[in-house]
C-alpha positions as CSV (number, residue, x, y, z in Angstrom):
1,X,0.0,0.0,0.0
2,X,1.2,3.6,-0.7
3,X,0.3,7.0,0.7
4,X,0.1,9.7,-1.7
5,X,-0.1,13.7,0.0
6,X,-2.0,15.7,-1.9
7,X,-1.9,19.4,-1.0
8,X,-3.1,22.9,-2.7
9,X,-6.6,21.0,-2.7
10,X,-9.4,23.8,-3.2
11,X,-11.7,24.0,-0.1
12,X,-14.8,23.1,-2.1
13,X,-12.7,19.4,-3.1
14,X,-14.5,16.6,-1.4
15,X,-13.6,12.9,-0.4
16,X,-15.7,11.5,-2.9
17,X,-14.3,14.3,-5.8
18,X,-10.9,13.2,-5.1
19,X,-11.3,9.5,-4.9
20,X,-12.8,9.6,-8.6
21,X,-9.6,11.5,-9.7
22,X,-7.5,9.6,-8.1
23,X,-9.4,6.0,-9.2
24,X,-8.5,7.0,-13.2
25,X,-4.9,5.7,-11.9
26,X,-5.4,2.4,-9.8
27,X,-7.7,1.2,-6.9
28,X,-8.4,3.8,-4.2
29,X,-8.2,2.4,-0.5
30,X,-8.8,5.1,1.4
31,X,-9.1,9.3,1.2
32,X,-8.5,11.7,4.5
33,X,-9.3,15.4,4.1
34,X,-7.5,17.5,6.5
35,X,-10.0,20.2,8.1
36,X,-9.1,22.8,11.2
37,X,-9.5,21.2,14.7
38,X,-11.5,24.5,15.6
39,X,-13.2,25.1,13.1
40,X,-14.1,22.0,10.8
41,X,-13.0,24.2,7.6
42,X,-11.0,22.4,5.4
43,X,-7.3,22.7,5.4
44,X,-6.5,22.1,1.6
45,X,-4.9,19.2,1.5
46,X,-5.3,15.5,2.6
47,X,-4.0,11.9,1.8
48,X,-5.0,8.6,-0.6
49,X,-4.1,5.7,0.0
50,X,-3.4,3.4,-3.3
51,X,-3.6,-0.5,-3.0
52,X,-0.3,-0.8,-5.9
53,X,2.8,1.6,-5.7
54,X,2.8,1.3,-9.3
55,X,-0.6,2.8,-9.3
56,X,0.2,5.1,-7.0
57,X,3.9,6.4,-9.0
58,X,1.3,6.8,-12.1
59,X,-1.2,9.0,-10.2
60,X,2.0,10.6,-8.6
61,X,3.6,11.6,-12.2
62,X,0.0,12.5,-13.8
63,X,-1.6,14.2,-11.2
64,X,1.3,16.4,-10.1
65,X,0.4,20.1,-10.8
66,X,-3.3,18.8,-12.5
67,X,-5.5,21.4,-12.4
68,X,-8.5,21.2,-10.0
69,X,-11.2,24.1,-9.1
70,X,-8.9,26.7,-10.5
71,X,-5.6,25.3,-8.5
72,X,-2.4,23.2,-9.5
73,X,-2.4,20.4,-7.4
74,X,0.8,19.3,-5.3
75,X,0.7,15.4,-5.5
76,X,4.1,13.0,-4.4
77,X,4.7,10.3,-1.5
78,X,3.5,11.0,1.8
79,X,6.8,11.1,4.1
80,X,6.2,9.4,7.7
81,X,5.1,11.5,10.0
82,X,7.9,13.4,12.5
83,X,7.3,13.9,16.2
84,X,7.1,17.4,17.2
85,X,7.6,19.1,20.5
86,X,4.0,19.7,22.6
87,X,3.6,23.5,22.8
């Protein structure tokens, strides 16, 4: 399974909008929008998760700077998540 970040989303995107463009390339396992903790707004940008890495490097290489409600999208691999200091 690969995770593919997905960012400069525009806040009108929705799960089931970027599933569809994203199942053009391979099989879709999961999508996670990214919204404010406070607010519930989204945060423009979010994660899928592709069953094949092969399908996933496609997506990666086609969707990269593909334009979506008027905004280039920034697609590669997600990189593991770093711990940060609590404030």
């Amino acid at each position: 399974m690969s995770k593919i970040y997905v960012g400069n989303l525009p806040f009108s995107a929705d799960e089931a909008a970027v599933r569809t463009l994203f199942a053009e390339h391979g099989t879709v396992d999961s999508v996670a929008l990214i919204t404010d903790r406070d607010t519930g707004q989204p945060r423009g940008f979010g994660f899928v998760e592709m069953t094949s890495n092969s399908e996933a490097a496609r997506a990666i290489q086609s969707l990269n700077g593909h334009q979506m409600g008027g905004r280039a999208l920034k697609v590669n691999e997600a990189q593991a998540k770093t711990d940060r200091p609590r404030r």
